[in-house]
C-alpha positions, 0 to 999 in steps of 0.5 A: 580763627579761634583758638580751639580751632587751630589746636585742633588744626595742629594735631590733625596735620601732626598725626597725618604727617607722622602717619604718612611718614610711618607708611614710608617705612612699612616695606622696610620694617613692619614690626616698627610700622606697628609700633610707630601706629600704636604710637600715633594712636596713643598720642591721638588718645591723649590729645582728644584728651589734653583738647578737652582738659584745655577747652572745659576751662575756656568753655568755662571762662567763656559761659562765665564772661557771657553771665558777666556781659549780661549782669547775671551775677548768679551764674556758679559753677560746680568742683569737677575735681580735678586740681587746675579746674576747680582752682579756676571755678573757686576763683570764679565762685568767688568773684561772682559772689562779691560782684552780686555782694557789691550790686546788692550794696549799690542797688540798696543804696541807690533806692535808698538815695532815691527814696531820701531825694523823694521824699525830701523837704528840700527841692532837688534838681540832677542836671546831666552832663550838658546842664540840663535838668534831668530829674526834680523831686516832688518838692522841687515841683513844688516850689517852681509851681511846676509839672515834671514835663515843663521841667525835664530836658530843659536848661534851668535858665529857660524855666521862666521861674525867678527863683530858677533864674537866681539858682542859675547864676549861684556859682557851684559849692556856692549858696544864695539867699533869694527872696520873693514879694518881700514874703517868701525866702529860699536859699539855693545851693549848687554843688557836683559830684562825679558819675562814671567819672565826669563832673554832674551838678545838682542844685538844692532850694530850701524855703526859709519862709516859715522859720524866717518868720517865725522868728522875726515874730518872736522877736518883735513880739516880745520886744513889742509885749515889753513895749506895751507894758512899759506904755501902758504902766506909765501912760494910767498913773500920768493920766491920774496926775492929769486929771488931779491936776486938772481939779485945781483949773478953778485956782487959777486966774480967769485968763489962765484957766483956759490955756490951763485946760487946753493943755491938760486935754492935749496931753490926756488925749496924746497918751490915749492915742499912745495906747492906742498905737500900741494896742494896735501892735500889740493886736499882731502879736495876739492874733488868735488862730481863725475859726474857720467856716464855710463861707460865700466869698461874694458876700465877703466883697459885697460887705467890703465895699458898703463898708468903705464905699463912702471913703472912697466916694469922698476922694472921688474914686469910684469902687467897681466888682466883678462876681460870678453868679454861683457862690465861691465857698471858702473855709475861712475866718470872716471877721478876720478876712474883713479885715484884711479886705478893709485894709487892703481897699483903704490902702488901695484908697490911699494910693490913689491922690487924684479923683477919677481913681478906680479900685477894682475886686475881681473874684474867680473860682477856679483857682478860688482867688481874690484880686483888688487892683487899683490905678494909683501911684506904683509901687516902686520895684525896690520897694516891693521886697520890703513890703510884708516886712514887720510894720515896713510903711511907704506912707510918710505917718505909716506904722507898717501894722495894717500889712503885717497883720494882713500877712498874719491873717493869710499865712494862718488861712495858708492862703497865698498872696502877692502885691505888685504893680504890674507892666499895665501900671494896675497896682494888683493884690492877689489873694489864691485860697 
């Protein structure tokens, strides 16, 4: 029962009472009979009245709460004036006008952390309250190659993605670098924050790559360019005394000439080898940018096998192509992709220790991407992290140039790209354009 119903109740028994009660007294004294109605009716006239000034109020209160309830915060009401009822409107006034205040601030603030969230350079994922992924921004999709609907409602162990896997494991307010194939570098963070007060996380990845390497290259480029010129000013003078030397051979001895000879030759040869090795260093560090033009990549495969198909033959390895019948164009810079192709089929060569080898090049359009696998020795797991690493070799006599210079060449065509050996024991560089 609502309270303005019970008022209402309680003057209608009162005034029903006090009339019964003045009928009693009607044969006994009229005069006071009337008076006593008079009184009754008056009293009646102030109760409608004194029921109204109480439940305008709570009429009031009762609108204002429903406008509340249903988040219309530009519900105001008008003075009546009278004292108590415009005091309770002004407080109410008041309250609404800094609730739609605050919704307003919250509501900019929450489009504006959104509209910051999406256009962000840093992937971002908000799991809810039970650790599942609840939202990502574009970059994040971006980063784990992923749609929004693999992502969305799933646990961030269960994606499948290598850098998903380490972000779970990264500890909350805790921070790891992650690196992948030895070329991409990502820094994960996790940390929480309270909503509706319990605890949510939120994970941020941050590719490190571009600065990473752009770094590392200043740094061996300079320390290489300081290399060069220090080789280079020694290496003519030394072979200008040589060869000076080399006018006085006939003052010698018959018996002594020879040997004389042997070892000048030896040594003009070891320094022009020297030069060479650090022109080819140096060769990473001037790398010009690619003149790209449309180009069939088939003929790119075609030329790359003429040109080391006699290598391979001499080791009895056997090279083989897979091409589509249509043309796969390509906007790149052929001369320097040749190069690439030609380091990664002698790699590929010299992987292979046994006749019988195969060396596969397997081009498809959709993605536009090339693939050489051979069936040589593995590439150890451990050693797959350090592959593109600056002038980083397996090889005994390596000098790690030809893979830096590859990675060179692709970065600047923004072609992405992979070394691995695979669980069918197929060594594959992957090449997406």
């Amino acid at each position: 029962m609502t309270l303005r119903t019970q008022y209402i109740l309680l003057i209608i028994l009162l005034h029903l009472t006090t009339l019964v009660l003045s009928f009693l007294i009607f044969d006994d004294n009229k005069i006071f009979f009337i008076i006593s109605e008079a009184v009754i009716l008056l009293s009646l006239y102030f109760s409608i009245r004194l029921y109204r000034a109480l439940v305008q109020p709570l009429q009031l209160i009762l609108s204002g709460v429903e406008a509340i309830k249903n988040k219309d915060f530009n519900v105001k009401f008008l003075e009546t004036g009278k004292k108590e009822m415009d005091q309770l409107i002004d407080v109410y006034n008041r309250m609404i006008d800094q609730l739609r205040e605050e919704r307003s601030v919250q509501e900019e603030q929450h489009y504006f952390l959104d509209k910051l969230i999406q256009s962000s350079p840093t992937g971002i994922l908000i799991l809810d309250y039970d650790g599942l992924i609840e939202r990502i921004n574009p970059k994040g999709l971006d980063l784990l190659a992923l749609t929004k609907e693999k992502v969305i409602g799933q646990d961030i162990k269960n994606i499948g993605h290598p850098i998903a896997l380490e972000a779970a494991l990264v500890p909350v307010g805790g921070a790891k670098t992650i690196s992948l194939n030895g070329l991409r570098t990502f820094k994960c963070q996790k940390s929480q924050f309270i909503d509706r007060g319990f605890r949510r996380q939120f994970i941020m990845i941050e590719e490190l790559t571009e600065d990473i390497l752009r770094t590392e290259k200043r740094a061996y480029g300079k320390v290489i360019r300081m290399m060069a010129h220090e080789v280079n000013n020694s290496i003519g003078p030394i072979n200008s005394i040589l060869e000076a030397v080399l006018f006085y051979k006939n003052e010698l001895k018959e018996e002594h000439r020879v040997d004389f000879e042997q070892a000048l030759k030896v040594a003009t040869e070891r320094n022009d080898r020297l030069n060479l090795f650090m022109r080819n260093f140096a060769n990473v560090v001037r790398l010009p940018q690619p003149h790209k033009e449309l180009y069939d990549l088939r003929k790119l495969v075609e030329s790359g096998i003429k040109l080391m198909k006699v290598t391979a033959e001499k080791k009895g390895i056997r090279l083989f192509s897979d091409l589509p019948a249509s043309p796969v164009q390509a906007s790149v810079d052929i001369y320097q992709l040749e190069q690439v192709l030609v380091n990664i089929i002698k790699n590929a060569i010299e992987a292979i220790e046994t006749p019988g080898g195969r060396i596969e090049l397997k081009l498809d359009k959709s993605p536009t991407s090339l693939i050489v696998r051979n069936n040589g020795a593995p590439i150890l797991k451990e050693k797959e992290q350090e592959l593109f690493s600056p002038f980083f070799s397996t090889k005994k006599d390596g000098q790690g140039i030809g893979l830096t210079l590859t990675r060179e060449i692709l970065m600047n065509h923004e072609a992405s790209f992979s070394l691995t050996t695979r669980e069918d024991g197929w060594t594959y560089f992957e090449i997406v354009f």
